[in-house]
C-alpha positions as CSV (number, residue, x, y, z in Angstrom):
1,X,55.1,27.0,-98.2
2,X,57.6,28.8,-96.5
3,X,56.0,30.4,-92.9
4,X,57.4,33.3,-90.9
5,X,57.3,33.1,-87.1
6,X,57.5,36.4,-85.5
7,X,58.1,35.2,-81.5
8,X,57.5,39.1,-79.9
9,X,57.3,40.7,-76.6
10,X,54.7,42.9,-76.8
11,X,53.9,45.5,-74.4
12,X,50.0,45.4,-72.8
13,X,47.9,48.3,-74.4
14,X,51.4,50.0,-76.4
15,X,50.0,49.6,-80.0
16,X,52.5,51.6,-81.4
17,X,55.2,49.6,-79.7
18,X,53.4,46.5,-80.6
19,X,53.1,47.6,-84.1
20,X,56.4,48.9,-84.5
21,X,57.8,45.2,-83.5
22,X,55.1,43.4,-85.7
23,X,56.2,45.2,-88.5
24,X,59.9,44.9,-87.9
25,X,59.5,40.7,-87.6
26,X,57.4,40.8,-91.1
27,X,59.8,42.6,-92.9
28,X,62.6,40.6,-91.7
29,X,60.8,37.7,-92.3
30,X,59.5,38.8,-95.5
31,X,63.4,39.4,-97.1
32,X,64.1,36.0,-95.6
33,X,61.6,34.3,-97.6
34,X,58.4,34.2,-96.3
35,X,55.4,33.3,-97.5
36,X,53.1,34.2,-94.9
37,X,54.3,35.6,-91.4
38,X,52.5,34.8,-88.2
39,X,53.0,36.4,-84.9
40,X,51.2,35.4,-81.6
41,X,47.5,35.8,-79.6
42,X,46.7,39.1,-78.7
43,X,50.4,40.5,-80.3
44,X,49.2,43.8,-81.1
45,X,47.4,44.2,-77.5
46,X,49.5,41.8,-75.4
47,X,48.3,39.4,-73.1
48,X,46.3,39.4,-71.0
49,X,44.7,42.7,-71.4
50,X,42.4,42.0,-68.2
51,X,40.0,44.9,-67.1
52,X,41.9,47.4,-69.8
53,X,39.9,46.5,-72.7
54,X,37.1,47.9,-70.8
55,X,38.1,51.3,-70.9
56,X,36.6,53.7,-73.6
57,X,38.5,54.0,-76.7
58,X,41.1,50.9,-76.2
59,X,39.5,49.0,-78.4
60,X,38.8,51.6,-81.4
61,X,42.8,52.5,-81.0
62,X,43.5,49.1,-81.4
63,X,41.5,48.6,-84.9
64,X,43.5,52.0,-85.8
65,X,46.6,50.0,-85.5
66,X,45.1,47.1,-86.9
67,X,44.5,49.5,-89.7
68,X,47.6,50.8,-90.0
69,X,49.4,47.4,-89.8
70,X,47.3,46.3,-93.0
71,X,48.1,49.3,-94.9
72,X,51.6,48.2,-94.5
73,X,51.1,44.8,-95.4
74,X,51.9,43.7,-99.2
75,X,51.9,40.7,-101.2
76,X,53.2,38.5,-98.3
77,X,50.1,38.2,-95.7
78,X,50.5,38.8,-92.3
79,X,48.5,36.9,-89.6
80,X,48.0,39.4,-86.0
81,X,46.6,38.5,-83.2
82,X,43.9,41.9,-82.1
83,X,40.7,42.4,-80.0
84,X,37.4,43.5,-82.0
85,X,34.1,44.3,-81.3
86,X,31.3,41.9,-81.3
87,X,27.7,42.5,-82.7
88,X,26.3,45.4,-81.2
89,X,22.8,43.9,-82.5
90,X,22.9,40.2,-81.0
91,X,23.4,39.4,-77.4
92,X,26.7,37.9,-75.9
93,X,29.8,39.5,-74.3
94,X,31.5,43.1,-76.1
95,X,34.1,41.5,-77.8
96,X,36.3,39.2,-79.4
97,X,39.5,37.5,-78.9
98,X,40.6,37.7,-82.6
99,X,43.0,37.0,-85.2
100,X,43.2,39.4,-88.7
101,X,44.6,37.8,-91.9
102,X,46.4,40.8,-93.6
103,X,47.3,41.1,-97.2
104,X,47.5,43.8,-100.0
105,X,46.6,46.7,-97.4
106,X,43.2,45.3,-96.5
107,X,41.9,43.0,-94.5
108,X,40.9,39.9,-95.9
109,X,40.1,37.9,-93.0
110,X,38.9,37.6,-89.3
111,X,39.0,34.6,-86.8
112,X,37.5,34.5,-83.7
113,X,38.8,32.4,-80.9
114,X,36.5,29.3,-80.2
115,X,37.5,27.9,-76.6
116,X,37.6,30.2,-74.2
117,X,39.5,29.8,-70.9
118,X,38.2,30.1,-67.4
119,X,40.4,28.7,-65.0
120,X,43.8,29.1,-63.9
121,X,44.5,32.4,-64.7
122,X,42.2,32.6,-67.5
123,X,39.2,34.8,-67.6
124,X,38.4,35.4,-71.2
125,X,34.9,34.4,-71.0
126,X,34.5,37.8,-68.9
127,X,35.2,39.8,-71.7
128,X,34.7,37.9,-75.1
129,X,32.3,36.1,-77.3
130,X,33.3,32.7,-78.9
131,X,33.0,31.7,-82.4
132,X,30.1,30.1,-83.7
133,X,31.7,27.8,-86.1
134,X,35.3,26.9,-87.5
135,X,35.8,27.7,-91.0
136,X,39.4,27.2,-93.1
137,X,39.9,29.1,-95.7
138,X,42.3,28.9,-98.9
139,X,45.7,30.7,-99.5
140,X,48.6,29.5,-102.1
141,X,47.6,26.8,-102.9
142,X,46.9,25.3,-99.5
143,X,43.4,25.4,-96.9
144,X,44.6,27.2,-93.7
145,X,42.5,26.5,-90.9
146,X,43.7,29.7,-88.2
147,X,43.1,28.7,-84.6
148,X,44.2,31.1,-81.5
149,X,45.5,29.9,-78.1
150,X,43.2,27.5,-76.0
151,X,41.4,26.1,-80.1
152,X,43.9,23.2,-79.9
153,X,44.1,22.3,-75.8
154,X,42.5,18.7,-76.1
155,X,40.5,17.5,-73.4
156,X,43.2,15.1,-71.9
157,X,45.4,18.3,-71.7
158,X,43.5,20.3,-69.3
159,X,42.8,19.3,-65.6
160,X,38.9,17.8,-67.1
161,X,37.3,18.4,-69.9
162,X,35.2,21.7,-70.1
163,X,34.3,22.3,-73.5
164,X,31.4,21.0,-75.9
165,X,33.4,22.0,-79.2
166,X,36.0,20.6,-80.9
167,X,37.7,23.0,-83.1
168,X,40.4,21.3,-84.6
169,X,37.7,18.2,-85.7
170,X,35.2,21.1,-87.2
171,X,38.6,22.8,-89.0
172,X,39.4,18.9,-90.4
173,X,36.0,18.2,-91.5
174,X,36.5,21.3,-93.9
175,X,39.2,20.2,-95.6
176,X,41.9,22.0,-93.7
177,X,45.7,21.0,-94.5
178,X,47.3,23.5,-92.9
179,X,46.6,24.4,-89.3
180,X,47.9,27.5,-87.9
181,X,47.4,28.3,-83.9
182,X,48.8,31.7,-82.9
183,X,49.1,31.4,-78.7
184,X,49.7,33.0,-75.7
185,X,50.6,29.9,-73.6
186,X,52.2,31.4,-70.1
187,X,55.0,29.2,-68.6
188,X,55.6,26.7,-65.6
189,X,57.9,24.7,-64.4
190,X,57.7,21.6,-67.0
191,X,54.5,23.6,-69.3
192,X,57.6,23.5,-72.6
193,X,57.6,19.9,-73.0
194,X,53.7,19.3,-72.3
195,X,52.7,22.0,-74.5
196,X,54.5,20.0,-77.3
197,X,53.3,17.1,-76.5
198,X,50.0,18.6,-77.1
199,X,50.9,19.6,-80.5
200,X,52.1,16.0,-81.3
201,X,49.3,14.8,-80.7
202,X,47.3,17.5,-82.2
203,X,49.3,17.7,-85.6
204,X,48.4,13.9,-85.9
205,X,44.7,14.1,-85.5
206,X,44.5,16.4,-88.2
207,X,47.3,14.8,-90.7
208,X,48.3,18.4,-91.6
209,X,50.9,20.3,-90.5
210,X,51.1,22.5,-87.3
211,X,53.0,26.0,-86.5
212,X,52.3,27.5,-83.3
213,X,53.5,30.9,-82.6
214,X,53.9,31.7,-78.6
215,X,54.3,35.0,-77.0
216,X,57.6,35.5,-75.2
217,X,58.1,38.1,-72.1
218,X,56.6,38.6,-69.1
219,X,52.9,40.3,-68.3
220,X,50.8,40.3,-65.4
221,X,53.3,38.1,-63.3
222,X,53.2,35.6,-66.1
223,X,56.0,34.8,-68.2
224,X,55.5,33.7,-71.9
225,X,58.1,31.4,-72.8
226,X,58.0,31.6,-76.7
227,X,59.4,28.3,-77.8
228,X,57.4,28.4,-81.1
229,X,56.9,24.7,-82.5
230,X,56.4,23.7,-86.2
231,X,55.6,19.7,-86.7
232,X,54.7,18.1,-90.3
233,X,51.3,15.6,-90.6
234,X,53.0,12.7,-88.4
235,X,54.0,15.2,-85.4
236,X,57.5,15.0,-86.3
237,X,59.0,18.2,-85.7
238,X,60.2,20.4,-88.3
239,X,61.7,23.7,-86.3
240,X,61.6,25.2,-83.3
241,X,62.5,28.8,-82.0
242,X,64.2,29.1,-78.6
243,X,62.2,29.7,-75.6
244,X,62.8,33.2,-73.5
245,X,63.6,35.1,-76.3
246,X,62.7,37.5,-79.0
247,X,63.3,36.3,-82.6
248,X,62.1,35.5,-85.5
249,X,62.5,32.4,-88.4
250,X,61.3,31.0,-91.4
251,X,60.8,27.4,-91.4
252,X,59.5,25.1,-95.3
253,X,56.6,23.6,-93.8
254,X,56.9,21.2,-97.1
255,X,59.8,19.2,-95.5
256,X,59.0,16.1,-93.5
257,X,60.4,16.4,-89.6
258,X,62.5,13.7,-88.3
259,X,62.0,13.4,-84.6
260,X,58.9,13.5,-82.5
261,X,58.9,17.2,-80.7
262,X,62.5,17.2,-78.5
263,X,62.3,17.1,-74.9
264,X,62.0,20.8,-74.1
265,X,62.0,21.1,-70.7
266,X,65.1,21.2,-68.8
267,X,62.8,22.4,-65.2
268,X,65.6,24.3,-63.4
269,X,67.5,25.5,-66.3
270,X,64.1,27.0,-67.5
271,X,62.7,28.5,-64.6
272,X,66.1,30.3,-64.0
273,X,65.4,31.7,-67.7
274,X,62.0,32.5,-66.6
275,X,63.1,35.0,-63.8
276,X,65.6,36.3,-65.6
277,X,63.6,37.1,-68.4
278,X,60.9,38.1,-65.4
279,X,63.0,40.8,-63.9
280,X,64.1,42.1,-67.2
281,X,60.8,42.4,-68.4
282,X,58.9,44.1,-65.7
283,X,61.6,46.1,-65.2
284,X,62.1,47.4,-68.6
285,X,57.8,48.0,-69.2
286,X,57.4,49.3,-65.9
287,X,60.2,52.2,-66.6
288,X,62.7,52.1,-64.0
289,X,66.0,52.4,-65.1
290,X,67.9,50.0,-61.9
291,X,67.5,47.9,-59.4
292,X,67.9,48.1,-55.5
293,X,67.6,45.2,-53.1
294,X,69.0,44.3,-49.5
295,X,71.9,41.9,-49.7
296,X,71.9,39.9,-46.2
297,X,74.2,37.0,-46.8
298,X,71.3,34.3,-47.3
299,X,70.9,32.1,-49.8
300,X,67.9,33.8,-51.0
301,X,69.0,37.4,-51.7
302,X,72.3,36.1,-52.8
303,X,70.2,34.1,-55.4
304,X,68.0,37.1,-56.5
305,X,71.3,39.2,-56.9
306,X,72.8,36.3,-59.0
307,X,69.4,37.0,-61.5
308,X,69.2,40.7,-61.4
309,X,72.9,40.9,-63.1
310,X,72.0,38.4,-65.3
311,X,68.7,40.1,-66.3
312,X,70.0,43.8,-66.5
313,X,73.9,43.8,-66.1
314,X,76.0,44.7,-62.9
315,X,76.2,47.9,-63.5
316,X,72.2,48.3,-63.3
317,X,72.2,46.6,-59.8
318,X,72.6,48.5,-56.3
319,X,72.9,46.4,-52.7
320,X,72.3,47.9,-49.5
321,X,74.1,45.8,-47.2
322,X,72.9,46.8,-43.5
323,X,73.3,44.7,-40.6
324,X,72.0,45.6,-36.9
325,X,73.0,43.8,-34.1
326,X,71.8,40.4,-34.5
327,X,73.2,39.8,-38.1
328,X,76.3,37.6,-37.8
329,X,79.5,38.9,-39.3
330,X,80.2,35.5,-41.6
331,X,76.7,36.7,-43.4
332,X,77.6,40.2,-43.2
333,X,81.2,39.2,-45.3
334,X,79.5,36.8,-47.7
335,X,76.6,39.5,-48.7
336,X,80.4,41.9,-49.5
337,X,82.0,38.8,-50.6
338,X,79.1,38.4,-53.2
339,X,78.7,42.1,-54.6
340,X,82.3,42.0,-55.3
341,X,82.4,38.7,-57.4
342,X,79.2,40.1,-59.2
343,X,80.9,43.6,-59.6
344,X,77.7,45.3,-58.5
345,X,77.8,48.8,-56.9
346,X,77.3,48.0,-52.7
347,X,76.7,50.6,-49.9
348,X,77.3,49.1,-46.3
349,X,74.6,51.1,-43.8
350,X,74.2,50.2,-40.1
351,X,71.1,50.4,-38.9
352,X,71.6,50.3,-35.5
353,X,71.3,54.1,-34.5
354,X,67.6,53.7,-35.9
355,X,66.8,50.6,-34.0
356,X,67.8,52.0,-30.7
357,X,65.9,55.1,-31.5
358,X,62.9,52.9,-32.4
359,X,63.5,50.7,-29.4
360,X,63.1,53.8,-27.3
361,X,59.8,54.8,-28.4
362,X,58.2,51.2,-28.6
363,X,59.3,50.8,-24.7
364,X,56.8,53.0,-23.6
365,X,54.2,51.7,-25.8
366,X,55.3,47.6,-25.4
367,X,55.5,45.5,-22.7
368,X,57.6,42.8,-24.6
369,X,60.1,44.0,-27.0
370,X,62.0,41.2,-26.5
371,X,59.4,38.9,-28.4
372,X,61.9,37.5,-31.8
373,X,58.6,38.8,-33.7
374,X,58.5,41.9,-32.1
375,X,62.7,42.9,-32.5
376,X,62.9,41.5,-35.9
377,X,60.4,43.2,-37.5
378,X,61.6,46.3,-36.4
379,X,64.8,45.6,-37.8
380,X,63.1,44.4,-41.2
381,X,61.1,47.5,-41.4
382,X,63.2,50.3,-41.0
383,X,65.5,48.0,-43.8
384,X,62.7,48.7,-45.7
385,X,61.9,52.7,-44.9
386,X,65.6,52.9,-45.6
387,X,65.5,51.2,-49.0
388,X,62.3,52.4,-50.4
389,X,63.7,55.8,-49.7
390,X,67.6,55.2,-51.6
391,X,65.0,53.7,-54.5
392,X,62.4,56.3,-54.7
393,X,65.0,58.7,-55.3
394,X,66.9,57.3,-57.7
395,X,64.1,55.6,-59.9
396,X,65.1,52.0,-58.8
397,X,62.8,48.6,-58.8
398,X,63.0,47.3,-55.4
399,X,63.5,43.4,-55.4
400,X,62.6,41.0,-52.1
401,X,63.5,37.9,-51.8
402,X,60.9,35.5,-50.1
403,X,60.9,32.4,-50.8
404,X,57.0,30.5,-51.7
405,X,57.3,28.3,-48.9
406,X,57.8,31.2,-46.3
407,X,54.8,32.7,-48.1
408,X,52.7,30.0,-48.5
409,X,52.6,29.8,-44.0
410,X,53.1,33.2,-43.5
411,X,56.8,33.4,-42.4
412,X,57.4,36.6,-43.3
413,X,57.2,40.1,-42.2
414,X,54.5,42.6,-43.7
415,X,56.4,45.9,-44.4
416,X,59.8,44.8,-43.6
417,X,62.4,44.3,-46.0
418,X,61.1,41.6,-48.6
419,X,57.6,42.6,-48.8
420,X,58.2,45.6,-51.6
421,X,58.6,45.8,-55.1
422,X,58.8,42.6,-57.4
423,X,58.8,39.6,-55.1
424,X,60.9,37.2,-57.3
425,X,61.2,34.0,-55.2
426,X,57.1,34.3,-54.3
427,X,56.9,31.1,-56.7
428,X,59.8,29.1,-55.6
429,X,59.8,27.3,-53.1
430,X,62.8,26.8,-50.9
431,X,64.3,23.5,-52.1
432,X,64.0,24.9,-55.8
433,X,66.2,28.0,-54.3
434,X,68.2,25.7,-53.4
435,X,68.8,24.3,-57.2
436,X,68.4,27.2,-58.5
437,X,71.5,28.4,-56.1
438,X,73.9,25.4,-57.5
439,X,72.7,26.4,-61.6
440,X,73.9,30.4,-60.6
441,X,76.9,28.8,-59.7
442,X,77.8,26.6,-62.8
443,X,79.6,28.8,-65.0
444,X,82.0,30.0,-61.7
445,X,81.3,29.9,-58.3
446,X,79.2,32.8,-57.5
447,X,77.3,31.6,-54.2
448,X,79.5,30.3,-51.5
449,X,79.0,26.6,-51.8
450,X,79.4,26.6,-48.5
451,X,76.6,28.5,-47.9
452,X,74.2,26.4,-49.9
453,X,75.2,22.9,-48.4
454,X,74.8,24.8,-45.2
455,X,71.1,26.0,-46.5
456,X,70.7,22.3,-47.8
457,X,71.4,20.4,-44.4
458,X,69.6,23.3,-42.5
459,X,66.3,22.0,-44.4
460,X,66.4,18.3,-43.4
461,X,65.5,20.1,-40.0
462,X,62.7,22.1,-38.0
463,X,63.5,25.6,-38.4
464,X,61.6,28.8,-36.1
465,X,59.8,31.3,-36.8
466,X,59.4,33.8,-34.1
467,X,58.4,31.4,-31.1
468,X,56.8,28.5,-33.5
469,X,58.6,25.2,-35.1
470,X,57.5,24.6,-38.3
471,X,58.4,21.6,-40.3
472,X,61.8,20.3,-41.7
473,X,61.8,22.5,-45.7
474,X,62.1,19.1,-47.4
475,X,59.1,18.0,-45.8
476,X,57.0,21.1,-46.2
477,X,57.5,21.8,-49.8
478,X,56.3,18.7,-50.3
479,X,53.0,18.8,-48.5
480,X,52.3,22.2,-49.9
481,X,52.8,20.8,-53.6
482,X,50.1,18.1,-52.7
483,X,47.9,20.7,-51.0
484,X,48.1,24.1,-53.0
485,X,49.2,22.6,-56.5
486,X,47.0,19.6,-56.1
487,X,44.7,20.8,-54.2
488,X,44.6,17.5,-52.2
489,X,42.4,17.5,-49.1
490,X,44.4,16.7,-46.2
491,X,43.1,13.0,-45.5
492,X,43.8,12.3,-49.2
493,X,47.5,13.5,-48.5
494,X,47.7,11.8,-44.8
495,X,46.3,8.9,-46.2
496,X,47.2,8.6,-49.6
497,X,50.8,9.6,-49.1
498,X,51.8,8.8,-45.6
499,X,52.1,12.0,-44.0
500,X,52.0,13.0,-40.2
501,X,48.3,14.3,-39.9
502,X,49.4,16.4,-37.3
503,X,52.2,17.8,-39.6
504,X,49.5,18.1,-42.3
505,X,46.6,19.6,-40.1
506,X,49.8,22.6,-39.3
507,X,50.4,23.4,-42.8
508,X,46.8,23.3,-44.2
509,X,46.1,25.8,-41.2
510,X,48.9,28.1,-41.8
511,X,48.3,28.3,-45.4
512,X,44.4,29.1,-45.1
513,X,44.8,31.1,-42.3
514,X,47.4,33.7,-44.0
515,X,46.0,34.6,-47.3
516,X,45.5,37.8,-45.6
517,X,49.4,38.2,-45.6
518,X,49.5,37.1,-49.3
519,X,47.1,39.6,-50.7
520,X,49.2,42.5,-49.2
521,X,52.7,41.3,-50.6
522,X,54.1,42.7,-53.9
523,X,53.7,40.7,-57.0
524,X,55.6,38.2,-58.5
525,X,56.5,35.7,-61.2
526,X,55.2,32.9,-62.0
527,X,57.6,29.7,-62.3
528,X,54.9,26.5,-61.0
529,X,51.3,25.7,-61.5
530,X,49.7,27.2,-58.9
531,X,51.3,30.8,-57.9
532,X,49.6,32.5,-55.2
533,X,47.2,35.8,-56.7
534,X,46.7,35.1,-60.1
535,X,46.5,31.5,-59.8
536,X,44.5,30.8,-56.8
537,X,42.0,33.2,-55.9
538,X,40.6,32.8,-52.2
539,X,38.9,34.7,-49.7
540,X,40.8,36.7,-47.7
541,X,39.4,35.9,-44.2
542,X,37.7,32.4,-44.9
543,X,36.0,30.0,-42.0
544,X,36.1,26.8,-44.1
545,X,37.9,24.0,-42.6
546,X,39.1,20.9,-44.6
């Protein structure tokens, strides 16, 4: 049998977009041979829908598509991922996270997802109903047993085991040879290669063959990083589709694989894709037609410039490059420097005038302008006025450039220049810039490298912050992986892994105490287990001390 993988970026709540790109992949994959054609969870909705499938008449438009995608659908079935209703007699949540087997203009089957997620960034037991039971049924000659998204996570793939059912068993025990799992598996840093290890492992407890179809594109601050698997019985892998992109392939699921599932995770390499993608995405769905940012001659707006070319072209990026008084002239000329080896339009603005103008007024309402706090932010902010205002006009997407580990203890400054628009570098944290900087600069040397082994020794060392010292980057990021990603108590990490308890005690403090900051800066993308916002949901104002 000869299967169709339709790996789409679909739009949240465009059904006719969505529908339009489901039916281009199935007649593609129809004249390319197909026998059946699958696309991923929630294609024809997107994922995750959230609070929108709440609203009065979402779902009924989306069975109208549904409708119209089966009326389109001949002799070659096509499998869509949808939302339906539940039973309006018997009790349980509204809805259902479903899949619809299509063929001949009707609709000859519906799935229900089984497991549903709620953790992470999951919360589909909020909205949906899980199936009762696990049935396969038959098609050409084989019996397909249709799973969506979280139906295959085994146990020892999620942080502890959380579910009572066992779909992939109940789909074995009925004779299934054929399993099918259409996804919407978000990426992090190192999620390609465990998500095949899972199917490995998954394809070989049900001795039947295994094609999972992933979503690709970014939603919601997640990124879907397609890389569609398809293994035989032994978890040897058969085909794959490339990860970060749109496309579509058919693949003889009769042929025996070779190799277990490749290692598909090159971490840097992929998060780079995973921002680029990022940008291009919310960019494109959120309808701007450019981007504006400040270019300051730092490694991390350099770095962020680097991506928005590569996610939307030169000729789509604008730099406001305005120094005041305090900005050296070697960052001024590498921020120029930069722009002109990118080929990106640059306007150089002094903001000086303004700041002395501001300076006047805040004398007679300050006692201490010169706090570093105090004359910075000024500085930073009317950066920002300045920029919102050039990007409002014009219909541009603001980009800032804060790295996670300034976020994560609250070094940086609310309203001034990289707290607006799409924060890109919210998930990475400063030694990952850092790599990130060195793969911009492998196919020419974009970044001064002098700049980034400047950036590099810089971290081995405290650095300030206003008046406060905080740690040495190298040593920061990783406490804060223990502590946010781990969620390690502080004695497990000061005595479990060595660390200064006074150093420790700092961090935990800074990150508790400055959620408040988090909650007010723009969104981002999601690159490591544990973002900030969707992934980790605290209090804003919280008493509890580890």
């Amino acid at each position: 049998m000869k299967i169709g993988i339709a790996q789409i970026n679909s739009n949240i709540g465009d059904f006719p977009r969505n529908a339009k790109l489901i039916m281009q992949a199935y007649r593609a994959c129809v004249d390319t041979g197909a026998e059946i054609v699958v696309t991923p969870e929630l294609s024809l909705v997107g994922y995750p829908p959230r609070d929108l499938v709440t609203k009065d008449r979402f779902v009924e438009k989306c069975l109208q598509a549904l409708d119209y995608l089966a009326d389109e659908t001949g002799d070659i079935p096509l499998i869509v991922g949808y939302i339906d209703f539940h039973d309006f007699v018997q009790p349980g949540k509204p809805l259902r996270n479903a899949a619809a087997f299509l063929h001949q203009g009707r609709i000859r089957k519906k799935i229900w997802k089984t497991l549903l997620p709620s953790y992470d960034i999951f919360d589909e037991h909020k909205y949906f109903e899980p199936s009762s039971e696990c049935k396969a049924f038959n098609f050409g000659g084989r019996r397909i047993g249709l799973t969506i998204g979280e139906d295959i996570w085994l146990e020892d793939y999620i942080r502890r085991p959380i579910y009572q059912r066992d779909p992939i068993a109940e789909l074995k025990e009925d004779g299934a040879d054929l399993i099918i799992n259409i996804s919407a598996s978000p990426f992090y840093k190192g999620i390609p290669k465990h998500r095949a290890s899972l199917l490995e492992v998954v394809a070989c407890g049900a001795n039947a063959p295994l094609v999972c179809c992933n979503a690709v594109g970014m939603n919601e601050q997640l990124v879907f990083d397609g890389n569609s698997l398809v293994l035989d019985a032994d978890g040897n892998e058969i085909s794959n589709l490339p990860g970060f992109t749109s496309c579509f392939k058919v693949v003889d699921i009769s042929k025996c694989g070779t190799d277990a599932p490749k290692m598909r995770c090159i971490d840097v390499e992929d998060v780079h894709k995973g921002l680029v993608l990022g940008i291009q995405d919310y960019a494109r769905k959120a309808g701007f037609g450019a981007i504006a940012m400040i270019l300051n001659g730092n490694i991390e707006s350099s770095l962020v410039a680097c991506l928005a070319v590569r996610a939307l072209g030169a000729d789509q990026v604008k730099v406001l490059i305005m120094p005041d008084e305090c900005q050296s002239i070697e960052s001024v000329c590498r921020a120029v420097e930069l722009a002109e080896k990118l080929g990106i339009e640059h306007k150089n603005i002094s903001v000086d005038v303004v700041k002395q103008s501001a300076d006047l007024v805040l004398g007679g309402i300050l006692t201490d302008l010169d706090h570093p706090l105090v004359d910075q932010g000024v500085s930073s902010r009317i950066r920002a006025m300045l920029l919102m205002a050039y990007a409002r006009s014009n219909n541009y997407l603001v980009l800032s450039s804060a790295n996670k580990s300034d976020l994560s203890v609250g070094h940086q400054l609310l309203g001034g220049d990289s707290s607006h628009g799409l924060a890109v570098l919210s998930d990475v944290p400063k030694i990952i810039v850092h790599k990130l900087a060195h793969f911009s600069n492998n196919e020419r040397e974009l970044i001064s490298k002098a700049l980034i082994e400047l950036e590099e020794e810089s971290s081995k060392k405290p650095h300030k912050y206003g008046n406060e010292t905080a740690p040495p980057y190298v040593l920061l990021d990783l406490i804060l992986e223990l502590y946010v990603n781990y969620q390690l108590s502080c004695e497990d990490i000061i005595n479990s892994h060595g660390y200064a308890e006074n150093t420790v005690r700092w961090v935990q403090r800074k990150v508790d105490l400055n959620e408040w900051k988090r909650q007010q800066a723009p969104p981002g993308i999601r690159v490591t287990s544990r973002a900030f916002g969707m992934c980790r949901r605290m209090p804003t104002v919280q008493g509890f001390v580890d």
